[in-house]
C-alpha positions as CSV (number, residue, x, y, z in Angstrom):
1,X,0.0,0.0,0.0
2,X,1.2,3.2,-0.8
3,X,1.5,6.6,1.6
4,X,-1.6,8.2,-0.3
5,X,-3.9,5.1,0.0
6,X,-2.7,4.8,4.1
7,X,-3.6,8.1,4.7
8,X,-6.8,7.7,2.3
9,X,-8.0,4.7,4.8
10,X,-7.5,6.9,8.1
11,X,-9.1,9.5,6.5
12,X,-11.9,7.3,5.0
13,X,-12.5,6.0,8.4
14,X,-12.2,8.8,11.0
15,X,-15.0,10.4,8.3
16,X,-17.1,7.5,8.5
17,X,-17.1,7.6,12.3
18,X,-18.2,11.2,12.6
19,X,-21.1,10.6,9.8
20,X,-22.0,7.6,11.4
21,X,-22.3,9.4,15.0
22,X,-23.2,12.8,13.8
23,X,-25.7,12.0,11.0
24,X,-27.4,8.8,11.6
25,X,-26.9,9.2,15.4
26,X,-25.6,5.8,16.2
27,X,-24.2,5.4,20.0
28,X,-19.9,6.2,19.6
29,X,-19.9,1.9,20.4
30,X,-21.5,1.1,17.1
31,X,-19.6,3.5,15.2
32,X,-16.2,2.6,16.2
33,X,-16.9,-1.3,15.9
34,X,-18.4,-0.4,11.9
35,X,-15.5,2.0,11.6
36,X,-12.6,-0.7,12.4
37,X,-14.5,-3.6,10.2
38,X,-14.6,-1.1,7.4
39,X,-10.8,0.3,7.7
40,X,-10.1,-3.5,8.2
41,X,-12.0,-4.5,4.5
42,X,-10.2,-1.4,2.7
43,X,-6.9,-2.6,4.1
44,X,-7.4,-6.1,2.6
45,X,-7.6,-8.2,5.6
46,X,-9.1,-11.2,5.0
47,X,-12.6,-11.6,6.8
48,X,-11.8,-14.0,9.7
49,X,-8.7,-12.1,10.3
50,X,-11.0,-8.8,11.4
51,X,-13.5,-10.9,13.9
52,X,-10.5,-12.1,15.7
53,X,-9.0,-8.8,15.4
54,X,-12.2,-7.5,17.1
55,X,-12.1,-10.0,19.9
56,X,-8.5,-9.4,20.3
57,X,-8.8,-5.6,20.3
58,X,-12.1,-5.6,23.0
59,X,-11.1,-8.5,25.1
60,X,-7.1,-6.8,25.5
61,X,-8.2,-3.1,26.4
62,X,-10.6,-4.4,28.5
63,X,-9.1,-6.4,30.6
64,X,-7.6,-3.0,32.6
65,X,-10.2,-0.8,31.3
66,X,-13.0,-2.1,32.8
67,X,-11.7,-2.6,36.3
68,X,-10.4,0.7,37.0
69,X,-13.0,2.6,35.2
70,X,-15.3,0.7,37.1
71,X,-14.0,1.0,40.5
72,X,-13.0,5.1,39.7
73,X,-17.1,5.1,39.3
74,X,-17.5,3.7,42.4
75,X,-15.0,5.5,44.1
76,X,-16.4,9.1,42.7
77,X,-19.7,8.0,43.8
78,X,-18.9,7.4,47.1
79,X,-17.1,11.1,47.3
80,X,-19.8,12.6,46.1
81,X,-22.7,11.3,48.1
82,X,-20.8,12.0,51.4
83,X,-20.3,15.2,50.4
84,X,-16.8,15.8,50.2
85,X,-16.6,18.0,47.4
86,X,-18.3,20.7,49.6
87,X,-16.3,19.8,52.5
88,X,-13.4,20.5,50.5
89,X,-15.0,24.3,49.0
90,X,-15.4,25.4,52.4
91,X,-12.3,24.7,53.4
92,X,-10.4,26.2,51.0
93,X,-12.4,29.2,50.6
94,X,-11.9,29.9,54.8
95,X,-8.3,29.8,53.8
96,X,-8.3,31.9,50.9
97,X,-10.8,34.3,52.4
98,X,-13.3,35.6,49.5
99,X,-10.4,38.3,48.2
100,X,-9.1,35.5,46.7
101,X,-12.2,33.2,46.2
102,X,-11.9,32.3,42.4
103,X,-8.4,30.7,43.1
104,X,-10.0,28.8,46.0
105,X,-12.5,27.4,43.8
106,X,-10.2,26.7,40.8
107,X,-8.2,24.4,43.5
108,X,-11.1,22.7,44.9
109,X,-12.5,22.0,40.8
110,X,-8.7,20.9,40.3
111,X,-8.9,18.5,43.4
112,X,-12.6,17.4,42.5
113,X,-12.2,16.6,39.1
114,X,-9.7,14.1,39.7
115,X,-12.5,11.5,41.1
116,X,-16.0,12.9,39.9
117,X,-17.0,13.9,36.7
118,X,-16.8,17.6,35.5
119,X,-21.0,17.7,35.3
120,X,-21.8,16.2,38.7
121,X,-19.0,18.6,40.1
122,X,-20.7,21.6,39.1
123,X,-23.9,20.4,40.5
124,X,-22.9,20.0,43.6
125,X,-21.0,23.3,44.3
126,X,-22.4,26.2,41.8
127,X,-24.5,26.9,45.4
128,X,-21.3,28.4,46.3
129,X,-20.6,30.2,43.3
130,X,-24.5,31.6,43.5
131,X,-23.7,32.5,47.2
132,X,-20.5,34.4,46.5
133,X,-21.9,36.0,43.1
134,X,-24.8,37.5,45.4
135,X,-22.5,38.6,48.1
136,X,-19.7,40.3,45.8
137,X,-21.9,41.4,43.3
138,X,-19.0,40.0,40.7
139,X,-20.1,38.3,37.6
140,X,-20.5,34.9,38.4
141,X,-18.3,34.1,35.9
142,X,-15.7,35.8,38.5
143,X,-16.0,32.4,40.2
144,X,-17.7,30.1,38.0
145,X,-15.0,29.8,35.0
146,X,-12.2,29.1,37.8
147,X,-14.1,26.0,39.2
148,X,-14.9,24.7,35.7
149,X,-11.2,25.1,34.6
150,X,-10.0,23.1,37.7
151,X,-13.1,20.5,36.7
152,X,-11.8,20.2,33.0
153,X,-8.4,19.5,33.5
154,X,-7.7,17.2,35.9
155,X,-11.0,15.4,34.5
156,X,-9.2,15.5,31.0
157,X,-5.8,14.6,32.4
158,X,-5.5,13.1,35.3
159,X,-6.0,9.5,36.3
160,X,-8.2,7.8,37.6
161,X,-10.8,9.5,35.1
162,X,-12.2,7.3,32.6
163,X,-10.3,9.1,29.7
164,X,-6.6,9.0,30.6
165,X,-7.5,6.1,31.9
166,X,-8.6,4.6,28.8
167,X,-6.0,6.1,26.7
168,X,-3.2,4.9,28.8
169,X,-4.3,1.3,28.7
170,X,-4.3,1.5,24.9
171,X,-1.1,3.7,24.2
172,X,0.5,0.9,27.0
173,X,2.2,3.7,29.4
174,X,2.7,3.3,32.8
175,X,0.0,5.1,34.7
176,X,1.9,6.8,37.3
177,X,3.8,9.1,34.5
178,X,0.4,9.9,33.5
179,X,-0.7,11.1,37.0
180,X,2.5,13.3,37.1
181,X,2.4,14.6,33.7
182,X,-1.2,15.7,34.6
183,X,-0.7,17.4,37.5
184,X,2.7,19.6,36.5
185,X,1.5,20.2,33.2
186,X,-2.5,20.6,34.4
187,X,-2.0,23.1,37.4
188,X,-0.8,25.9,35.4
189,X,-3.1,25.3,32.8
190,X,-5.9,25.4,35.0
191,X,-4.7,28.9,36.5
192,X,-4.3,30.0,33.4
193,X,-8.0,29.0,31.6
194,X,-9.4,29.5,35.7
195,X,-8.5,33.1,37.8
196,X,-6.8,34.9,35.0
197,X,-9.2,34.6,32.2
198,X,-12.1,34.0,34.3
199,X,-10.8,37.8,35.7
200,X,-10.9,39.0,32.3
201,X,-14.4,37.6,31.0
202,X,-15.9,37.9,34.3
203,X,-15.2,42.1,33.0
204,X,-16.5,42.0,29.8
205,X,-19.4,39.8,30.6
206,X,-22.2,40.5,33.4
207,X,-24.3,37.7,34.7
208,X,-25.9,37.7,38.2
209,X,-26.9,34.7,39.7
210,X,-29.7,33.1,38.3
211,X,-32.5,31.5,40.6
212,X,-31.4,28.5,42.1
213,X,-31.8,25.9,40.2
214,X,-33.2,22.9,42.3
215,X,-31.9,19.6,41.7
216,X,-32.1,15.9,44.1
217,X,-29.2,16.5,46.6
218,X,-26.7,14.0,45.9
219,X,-24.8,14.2,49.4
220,X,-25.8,12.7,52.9
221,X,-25.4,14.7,55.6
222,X,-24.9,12.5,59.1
223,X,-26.6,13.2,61.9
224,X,-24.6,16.3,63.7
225,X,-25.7,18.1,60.0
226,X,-21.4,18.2,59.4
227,X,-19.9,18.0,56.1
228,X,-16.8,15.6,56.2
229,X,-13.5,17.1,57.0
230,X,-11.1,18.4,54.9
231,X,-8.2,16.3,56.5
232,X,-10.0,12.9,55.4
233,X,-11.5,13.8,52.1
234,X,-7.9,15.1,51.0
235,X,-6.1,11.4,52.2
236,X,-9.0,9.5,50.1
237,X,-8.8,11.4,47.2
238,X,-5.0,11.6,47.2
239,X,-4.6,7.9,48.4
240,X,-4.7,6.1,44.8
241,X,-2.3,9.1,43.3
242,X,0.3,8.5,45.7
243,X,-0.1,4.8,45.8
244,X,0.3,4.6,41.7
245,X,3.2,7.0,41.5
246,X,4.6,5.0,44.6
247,X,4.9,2.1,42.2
248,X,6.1,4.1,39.1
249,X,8.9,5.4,41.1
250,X,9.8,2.4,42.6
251,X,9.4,0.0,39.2
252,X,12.1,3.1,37.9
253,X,14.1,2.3,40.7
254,X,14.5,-1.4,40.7
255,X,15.4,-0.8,36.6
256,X,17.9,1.8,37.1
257,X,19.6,-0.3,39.9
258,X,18.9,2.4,42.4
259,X,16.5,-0.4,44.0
260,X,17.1,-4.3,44.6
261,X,14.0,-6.3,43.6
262,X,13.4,-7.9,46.7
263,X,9.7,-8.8,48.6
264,X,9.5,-5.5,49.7
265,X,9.4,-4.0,46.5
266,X,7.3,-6.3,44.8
267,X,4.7,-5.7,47.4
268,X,5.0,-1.7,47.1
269,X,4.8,-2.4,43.5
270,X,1.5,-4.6,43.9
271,X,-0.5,-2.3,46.4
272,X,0.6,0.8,43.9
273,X,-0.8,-1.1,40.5
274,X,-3.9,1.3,39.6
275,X,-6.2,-2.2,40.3
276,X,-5.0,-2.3,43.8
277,X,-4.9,1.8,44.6
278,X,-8.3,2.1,43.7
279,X,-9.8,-0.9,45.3
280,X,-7.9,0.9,48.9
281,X,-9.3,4.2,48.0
282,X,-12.8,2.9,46.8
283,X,-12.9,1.0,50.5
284,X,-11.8,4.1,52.2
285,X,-14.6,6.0,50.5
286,X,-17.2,3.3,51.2
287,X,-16.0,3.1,55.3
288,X,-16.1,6.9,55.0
289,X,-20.1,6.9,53.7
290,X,-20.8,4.0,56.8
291,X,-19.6,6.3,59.6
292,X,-21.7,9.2,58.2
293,X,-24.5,6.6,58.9
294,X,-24.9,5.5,55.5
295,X,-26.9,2.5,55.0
296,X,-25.6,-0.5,53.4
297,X,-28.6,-0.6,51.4
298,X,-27.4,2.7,50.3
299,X,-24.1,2.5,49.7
300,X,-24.9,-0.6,47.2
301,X,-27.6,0.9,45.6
302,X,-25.3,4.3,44.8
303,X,-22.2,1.7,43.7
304,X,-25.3,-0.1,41.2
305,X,-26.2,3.7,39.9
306,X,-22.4,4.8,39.5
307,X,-21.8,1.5,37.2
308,X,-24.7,3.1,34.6
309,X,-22.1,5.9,33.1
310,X,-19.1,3.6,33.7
311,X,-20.8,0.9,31.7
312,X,-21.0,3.5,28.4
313,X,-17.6,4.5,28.4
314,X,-16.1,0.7,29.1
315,X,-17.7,-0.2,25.9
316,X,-16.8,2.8,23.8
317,X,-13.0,2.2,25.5
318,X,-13.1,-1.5,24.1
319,X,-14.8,-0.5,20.7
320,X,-11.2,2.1,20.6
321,X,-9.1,-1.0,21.3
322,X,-10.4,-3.1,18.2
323,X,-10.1,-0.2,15.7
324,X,-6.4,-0.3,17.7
325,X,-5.9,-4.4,17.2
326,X,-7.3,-3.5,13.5
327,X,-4.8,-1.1,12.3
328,X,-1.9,-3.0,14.3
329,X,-2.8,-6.5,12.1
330,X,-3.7,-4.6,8.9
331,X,-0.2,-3.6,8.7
332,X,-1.5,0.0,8.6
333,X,-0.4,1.0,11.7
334,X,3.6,0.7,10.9
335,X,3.5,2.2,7.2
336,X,1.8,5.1,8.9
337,X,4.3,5.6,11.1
338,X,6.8,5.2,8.9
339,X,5.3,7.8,6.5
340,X,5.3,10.1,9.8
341,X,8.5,9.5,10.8
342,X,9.5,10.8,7.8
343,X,7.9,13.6,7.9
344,X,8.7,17.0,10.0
345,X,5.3,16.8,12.1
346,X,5.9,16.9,16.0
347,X,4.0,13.1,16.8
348,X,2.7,15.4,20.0
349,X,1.4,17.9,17.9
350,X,-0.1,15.5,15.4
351,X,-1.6,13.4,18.6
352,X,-3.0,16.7,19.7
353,X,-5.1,18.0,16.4
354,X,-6.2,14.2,15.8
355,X,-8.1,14.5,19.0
356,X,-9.0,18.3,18.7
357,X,-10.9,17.7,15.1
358,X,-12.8,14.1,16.3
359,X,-13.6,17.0,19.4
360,X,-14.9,19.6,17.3
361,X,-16.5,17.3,14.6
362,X,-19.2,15.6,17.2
363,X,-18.3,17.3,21.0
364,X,-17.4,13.8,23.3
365,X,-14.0,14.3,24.6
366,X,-14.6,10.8,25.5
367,X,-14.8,9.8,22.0
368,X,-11.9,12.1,20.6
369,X,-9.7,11.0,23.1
370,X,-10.2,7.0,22.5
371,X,-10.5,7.7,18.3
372,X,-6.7,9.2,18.4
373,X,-5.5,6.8,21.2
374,X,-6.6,3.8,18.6
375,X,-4.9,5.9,15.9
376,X,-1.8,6.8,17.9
377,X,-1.1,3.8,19.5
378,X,0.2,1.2,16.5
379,X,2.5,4.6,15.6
380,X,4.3,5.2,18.5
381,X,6.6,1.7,18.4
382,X,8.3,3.2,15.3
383,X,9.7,6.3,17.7
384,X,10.9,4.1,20.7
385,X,9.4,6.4,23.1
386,X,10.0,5.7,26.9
387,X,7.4,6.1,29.2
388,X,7.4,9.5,30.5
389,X,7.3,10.4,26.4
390,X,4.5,8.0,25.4
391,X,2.5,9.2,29.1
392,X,3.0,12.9,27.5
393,X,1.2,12.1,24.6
394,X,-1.3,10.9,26.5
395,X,-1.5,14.8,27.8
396,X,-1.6,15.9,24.1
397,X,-4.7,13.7,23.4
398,X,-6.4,14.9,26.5
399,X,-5.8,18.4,25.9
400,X,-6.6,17.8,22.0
401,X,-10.1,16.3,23.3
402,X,-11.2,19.3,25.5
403,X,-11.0,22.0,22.5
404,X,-14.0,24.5,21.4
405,X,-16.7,23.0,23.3
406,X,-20.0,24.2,21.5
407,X,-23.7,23.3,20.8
408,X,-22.5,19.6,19.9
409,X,-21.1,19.1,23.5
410,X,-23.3,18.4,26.5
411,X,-21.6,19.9,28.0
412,X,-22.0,23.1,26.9
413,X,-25.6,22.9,28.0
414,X,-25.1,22.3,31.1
415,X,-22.8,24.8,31.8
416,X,-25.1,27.5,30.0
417,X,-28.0,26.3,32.0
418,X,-26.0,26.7,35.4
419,X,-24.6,29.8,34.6
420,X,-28.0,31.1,33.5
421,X,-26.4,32.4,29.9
422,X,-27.6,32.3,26.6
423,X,-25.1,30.6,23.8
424,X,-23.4,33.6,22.5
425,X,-22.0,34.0,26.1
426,X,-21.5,30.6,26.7
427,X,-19.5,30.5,23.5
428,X,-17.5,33.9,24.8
429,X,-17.1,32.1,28.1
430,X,-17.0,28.5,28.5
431,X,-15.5,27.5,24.9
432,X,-12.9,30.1,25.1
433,X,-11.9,28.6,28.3
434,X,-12.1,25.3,26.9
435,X,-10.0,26.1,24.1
436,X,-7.3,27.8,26.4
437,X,-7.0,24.8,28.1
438,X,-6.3,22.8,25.3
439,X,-4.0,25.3,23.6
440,X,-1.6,25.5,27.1
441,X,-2.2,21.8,27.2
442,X,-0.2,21.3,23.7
443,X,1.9,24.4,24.4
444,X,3.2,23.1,28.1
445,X,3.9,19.8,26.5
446,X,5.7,20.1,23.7
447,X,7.8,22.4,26.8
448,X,7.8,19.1,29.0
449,X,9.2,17.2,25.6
450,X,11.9,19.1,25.0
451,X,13.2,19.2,28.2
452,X,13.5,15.5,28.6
């Protein structure tokens, strides 16, 4: 196969996905599965070569996926319904005192959006961001861009949310790197896209609080009426983090001879693997909703309702790891990369605008981010990347994935809804603030790239 004809297929394909989801509205599971049979038929493979492909592709990917996508579910759920993200507002907005509220808030989204999703975040604290609107008389974009800038990113790019998750598992990096990555290259992304352009718009656009808007209350308040504390909703959420990179560091170690493999370290290792971090943390949060006088009727039935979501993006994840296993035994996969490595294109950059067009084309980050993974990942083995390279690509696709949110995006909706805007300043607001966060996303790693 020639250059032309590889890049014809990709093209061929991606375009098939988006008509498929876009026009005929078929769920991002069907599409990918269609998508991967048809690249597989244009790329000559012989018939019973793609249905083992497939069950190669679904049955590899999710054999990690759906364990710690799973268990992350769980683990948010539990977070949530005790009501530890509020916990954690209060907290930090008593220790930032309201001159410095929106920075408070864009830490407490940065620290939420690690374990809950960015929608259920906002739910549970825009109260605060109505209260402090009303009291300052600011726009509420003053305080409500920061929050959703410390949601997106670490949702986007730190593990153990679905999408790095996912894209980790089928670009095979070490987790750990991803978790690090995340956080050096997220924080300042976050204060950038958060306080300082949430500053600026909050200027040039006025909006009062709107009337609340009323929704179930998702937390459980015990009986002395006390949020949790800060202390212990901090340690849970920052358990499987430290556990992962624990086993990162020390699996560096024992490589570099700096460590002898011994018991010890295989035992770090083993309680550090994201299966075993998140099963801890997942207990922690379930012993943390029984002494809040949870019932265990309750905690089961919220575990059963936080496996609904999970379940979708499990099966789009595997659908991404056949059209994966398709382009890998197609042979596509290695002429492509050969034809890039040829080429001057930056494979971060070209990671990056893969995922930001699948993004802008039909609005799931979800779906971007596992389209260019299944793209990426039978290119990388041509560059010998190490980990910490292949983990920063995983950055790239993540920042790719959250560009130009608009009326394709749900989220978008809810965050106009919220905010009590119309689109034009939802479009002025929350896309801009979208798309700065995936421009510093690229910018600060192709930075981290060159420096290692």
């Amino acid at each position: 196969m020639s250059a032309t004809y590889i890049i014809f297929i990709v093209v061929t394909g991606v375009s098939m996905l988006l008509l498929m989801v876009l026009k005929f509205k078929l769920s991002a599971f069907i599409s990918l599965l269609i998508t991967s049979i048809f690249v597989g038929i244009l790329a000559g493979m012989p018939l019973s070569q793609i249905t083992t492909s497939i069950q190669q592709g679904m049955g590899g990917t999710l054999g990690f996926v759906a364990t710690v996508v799973g268990l992350g579910a769980i683990f948010g759920q539990m977070l949530e319904s005790s009501g530890g993200a509020k916990s954690l507002a209060h907290y930090l907005l008593k220790k930032f005192g309201k001159s410095k509220a929106s920075w408070a808030l864009m830490l407490t989204g940065f620290i939420v959006g690690i374990p809950i999703f960015l929608d259920v975040g906002l739910i549970i604290l825009i109260p605060i961001v109505y209260a402090l609107t009303r009291d300052t008389k600011h726009s509420i974009l003053y305080y409500a861009i920061p929050l959703l800038a410390g949601l997106a990113v670490t949702h986007a790019m730190v593990p153990p949310t679905p999408g790095p998750m996912a894209v980790s598992e089928i670009l095979g990096v070490d987790m750990g790197w991803v978790v690090l990555w995340g956080i050096i290259i997220g924080f300042p992304t976050a204060v950038i896209a958060g306080p300082v352009f949430g500053s600026f718009i909050a200027k040039k656009i006025y909006i009062p609080a709107p009337e609340e808007i009323t929704e179930t209350n998702p937390e459980i308040i015990d009986a002395s009426g006390k949020l949790p504390s800060f202390g212990i909703i901090a340690l849970i959420i920052s358990t499987p983090l430290l556990l992962i990179l624990m086993s990162t560091l020390i699996g560096v170690g024992v490589k570099s001879g700096a460590f002898e493999k011994n018991l010890l370290t295989e035992i770090l290792t083993f309680i550090g693997h994201p299966f075993t971090a998140l099963i801890i943390a997942t207990l922690l949060s379930i012993r943390l909703c029984i002494s809040r006088k949870m019932s265990r009727q309750t905690i089961l039935d919220l575990s059963t309702k936080a496996l609904g979501p999970a379940g979708i993006i499990i099966l789009v994840t595997g659908a991404g790891g056949v059209l994966k296993q398709i382009l890998v035994d197609s042979g596509i996969g290695k002429m492509l990369a050969e034809s890039i490595a040829e080429s001057s294109i930056p494979i971060i950059l070209l990671a990056w605008t893969l995922s930001a067009l699948v993004r802008i084309a039909q609005g799931s980050a979800t779906v971007a981010m596992i389209t260019a993974a299944g793209i990426m990942a039978p290119i990388l083995p041509a560059f010998n990347l190490d980990q910490p390279n292949i983990a920063l690509i995983v950055i790239a696709i993540a920042s790719g994935a959250t560009i130009l949110s608009h009326v394709n995006d749900s989220g978008f909706w809810i965050v106009s809804k919220y905010l009590g805007m119309n689109e034009k300043q939802t479009l002025q607001s929350w896309t801009i603030m979208e798309t700065i966060i995936a421009v510093c996303g690229l910018i600060f790693t192709l930075l981290a790239s060159a420096l290692i």
